[in-house]
C-alpha positions as CSV (number, residue, x, y, z in Angstrom):
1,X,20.4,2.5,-4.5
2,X,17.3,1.5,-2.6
3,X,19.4,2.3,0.6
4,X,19.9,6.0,-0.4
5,X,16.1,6.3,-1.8
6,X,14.8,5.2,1.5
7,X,17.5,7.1,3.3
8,X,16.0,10.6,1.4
9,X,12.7,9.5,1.7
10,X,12.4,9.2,5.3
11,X,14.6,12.2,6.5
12,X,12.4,14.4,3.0
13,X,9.2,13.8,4.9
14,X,8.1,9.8,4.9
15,X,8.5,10.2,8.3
16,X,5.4,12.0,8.5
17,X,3.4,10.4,6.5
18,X,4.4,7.1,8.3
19,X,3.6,8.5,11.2
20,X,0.2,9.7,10.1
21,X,-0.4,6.1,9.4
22,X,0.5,5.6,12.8
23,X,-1.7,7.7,14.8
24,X,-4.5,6.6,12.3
25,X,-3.8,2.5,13.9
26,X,-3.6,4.1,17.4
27,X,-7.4,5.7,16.5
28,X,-8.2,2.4,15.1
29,X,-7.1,0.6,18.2
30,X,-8.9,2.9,20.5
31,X,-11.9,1.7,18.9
32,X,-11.9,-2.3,19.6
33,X,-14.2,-3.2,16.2
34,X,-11.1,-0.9,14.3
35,X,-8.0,-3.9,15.7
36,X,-8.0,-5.5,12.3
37,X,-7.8,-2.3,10.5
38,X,-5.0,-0.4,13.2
39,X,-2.8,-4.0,12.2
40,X,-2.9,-2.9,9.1
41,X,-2.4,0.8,9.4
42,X,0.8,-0.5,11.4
43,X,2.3,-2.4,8.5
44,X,1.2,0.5,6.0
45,X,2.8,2.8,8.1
46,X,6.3,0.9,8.7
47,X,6.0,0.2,4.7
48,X,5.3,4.1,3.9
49,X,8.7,5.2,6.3
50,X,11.1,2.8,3.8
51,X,8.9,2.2,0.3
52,X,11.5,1.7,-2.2
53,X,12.4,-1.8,-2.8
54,X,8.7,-3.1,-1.7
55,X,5.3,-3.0,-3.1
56,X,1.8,-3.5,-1.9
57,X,-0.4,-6.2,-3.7
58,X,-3.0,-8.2,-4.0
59,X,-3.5,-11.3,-1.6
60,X,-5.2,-12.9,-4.3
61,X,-2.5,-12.5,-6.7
62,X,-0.4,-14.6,-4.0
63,X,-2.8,-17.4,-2.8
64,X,-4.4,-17.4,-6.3
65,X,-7.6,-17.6,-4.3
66,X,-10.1,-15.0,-2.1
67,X,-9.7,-14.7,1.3
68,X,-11.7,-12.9,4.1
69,X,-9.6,-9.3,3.0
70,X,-9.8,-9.7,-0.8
71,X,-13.7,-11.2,-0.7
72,X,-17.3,-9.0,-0.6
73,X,-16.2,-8.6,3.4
74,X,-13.0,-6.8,1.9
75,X,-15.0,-4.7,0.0
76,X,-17.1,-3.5,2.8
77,X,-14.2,-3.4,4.6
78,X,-12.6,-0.7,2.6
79,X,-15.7,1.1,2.5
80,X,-15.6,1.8,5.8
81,X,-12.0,2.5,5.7
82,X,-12.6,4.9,3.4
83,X,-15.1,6.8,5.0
84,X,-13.2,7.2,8.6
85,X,-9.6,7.4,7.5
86,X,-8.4,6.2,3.9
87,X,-10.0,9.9,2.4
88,X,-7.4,11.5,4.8
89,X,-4.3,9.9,4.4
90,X,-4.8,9.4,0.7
91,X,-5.1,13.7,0.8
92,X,-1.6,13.5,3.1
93,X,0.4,11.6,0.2
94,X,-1.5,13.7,-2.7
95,X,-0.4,16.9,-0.8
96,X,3.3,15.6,-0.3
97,X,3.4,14.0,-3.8
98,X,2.6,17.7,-5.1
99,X,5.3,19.3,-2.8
100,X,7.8,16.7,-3.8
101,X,7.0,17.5,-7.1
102,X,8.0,20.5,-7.0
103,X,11.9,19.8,-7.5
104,X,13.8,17.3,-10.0
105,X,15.0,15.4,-7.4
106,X,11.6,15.2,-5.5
107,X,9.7,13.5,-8.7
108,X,10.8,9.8,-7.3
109,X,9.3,10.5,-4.3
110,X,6.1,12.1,-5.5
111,X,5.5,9.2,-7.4
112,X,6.1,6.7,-4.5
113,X,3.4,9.6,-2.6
114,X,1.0,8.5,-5.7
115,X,1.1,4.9,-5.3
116,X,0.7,5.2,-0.9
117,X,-2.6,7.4,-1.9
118,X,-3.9,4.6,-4.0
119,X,-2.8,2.0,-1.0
120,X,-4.4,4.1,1.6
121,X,-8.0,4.5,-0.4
122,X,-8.1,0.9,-0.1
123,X,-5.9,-1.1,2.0
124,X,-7.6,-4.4,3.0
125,X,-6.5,-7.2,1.3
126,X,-2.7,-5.9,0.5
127,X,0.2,-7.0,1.3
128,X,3.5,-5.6,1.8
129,X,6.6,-7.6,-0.4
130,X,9.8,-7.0,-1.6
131,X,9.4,-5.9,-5.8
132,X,11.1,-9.1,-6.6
133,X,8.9,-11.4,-5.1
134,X,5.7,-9.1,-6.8
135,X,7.6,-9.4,-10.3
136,X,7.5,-13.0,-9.9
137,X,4.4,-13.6,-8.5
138,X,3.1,-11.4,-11.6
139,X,5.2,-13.5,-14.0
140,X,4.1,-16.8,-12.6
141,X,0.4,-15.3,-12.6
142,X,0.7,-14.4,-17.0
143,X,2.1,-17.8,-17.4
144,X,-0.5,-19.7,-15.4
145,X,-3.3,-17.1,-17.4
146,X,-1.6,-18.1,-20.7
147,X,-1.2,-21.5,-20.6
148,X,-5.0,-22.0,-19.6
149,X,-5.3,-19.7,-22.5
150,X,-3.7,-22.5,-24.8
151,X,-5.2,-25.2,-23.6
152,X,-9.0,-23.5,-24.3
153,X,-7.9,-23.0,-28.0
């Protein structure tokens, strides 16, 4: 099933988007101080041409722990991102979220748009992993959180 969603997706228009992510890590590369945030537009951008089957989170929910992307250098980080590109590409996948949204068949797809706008406000400190390994991650997270919860009481 993810085969066929990520088949439709990219030939419906995630081509463009993923391309816009593109061109936005070729800016970013022109500019040497943007390299860390072009890397990122690369993996954003190979992520946004096949989505289903793969999610974007938190480092921190990984590692458990802050890092230099998911610390107060992330934040600013994201700022700037913002600012110079994020504003854009999060308009691109509102715009084709609302076209998709336009047909049945297209609601998947706008949804998926959705989620890529929320990913391209701010990026810094994601990663990109297969759902699986997020729904685990998650699990392991709420059963850490709750048995520190039962060991307070």
């Amino acid at each position: 099933m993810r085969a066929i969603g990520n088949f439709l997706w990219f030939i419906l228009g995630g081509v463009f988007m993923g391309l816009a992510w593109w061109f936005a890590g070729l800016l970013a590369f022109l500019t040497i101080v943007g390299i860390p945030w072009g890397k990122a537009c690369f993996v954003i951008g190979q992520f946004t041409f096949f989505p289903f089957g793969r999610e974007a989170i938190s480092r921190r929910e990984i590692n458990g722990r802050d890092d230099i992307g998911t610390g107060s250098l992330g934040i600013v980080g994201n700022i700037i991102w913002f600012l110079f590109a994020g504003v854009w590409l999060a308009i691109g996948h509102v715009t084709s979220a609302l076209l998709n949204f336009v047909t049945i068949i297209g609601i998947p797809f706008g949804i998926q748009h959705l989620k890529l706008a929320g990913i391209a406000l701010t990026p810094i400190g994601k990663t990109i992993v297969t759902s699986e390994f997020a729904a685990a991650t998650r699990r392991a997270n709420a059963d850490a959180a709750l048995t520190a919860s039962r060991r307070r009481v």
